[in-house]
C-alpha positions, 0 to 999 in steps of 0.5 A: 500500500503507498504511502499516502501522508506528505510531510510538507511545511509552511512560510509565511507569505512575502511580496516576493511570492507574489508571482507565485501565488499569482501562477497557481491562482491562475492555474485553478481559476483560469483567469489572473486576479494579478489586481486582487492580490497586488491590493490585499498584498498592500493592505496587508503592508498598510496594516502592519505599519498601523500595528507597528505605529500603535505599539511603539 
């Protein structure tokens, strides 16, 4: 019987997986949503800078 278990491990996301994410989106949906994950990518960096600002 095959081994069915895969050990895989997780990172989290940076700009420069942008591409990436951008391919394999593509891949599944078959249209490129490039605009929809530059914009999320962005907010995400506004968000963090606000969470950093508060803390400091």
């Amino acid at each position: 019987m095959p081994d069915t278990q895969t050990k895989s491990t997780t990172k989290p996301l940076s700009a420069d997986d942008l591409s990436a994410v951008i391919a394999i989106d593509k891949a599944t949906s078959c249209t490129s949503r490039r605009g929809y994950f530059e914009k999320r990518l962005k907010a995400a960096r506004l968000d963090q800078v606000r969470r950093l600002t508060r803390s400091g």
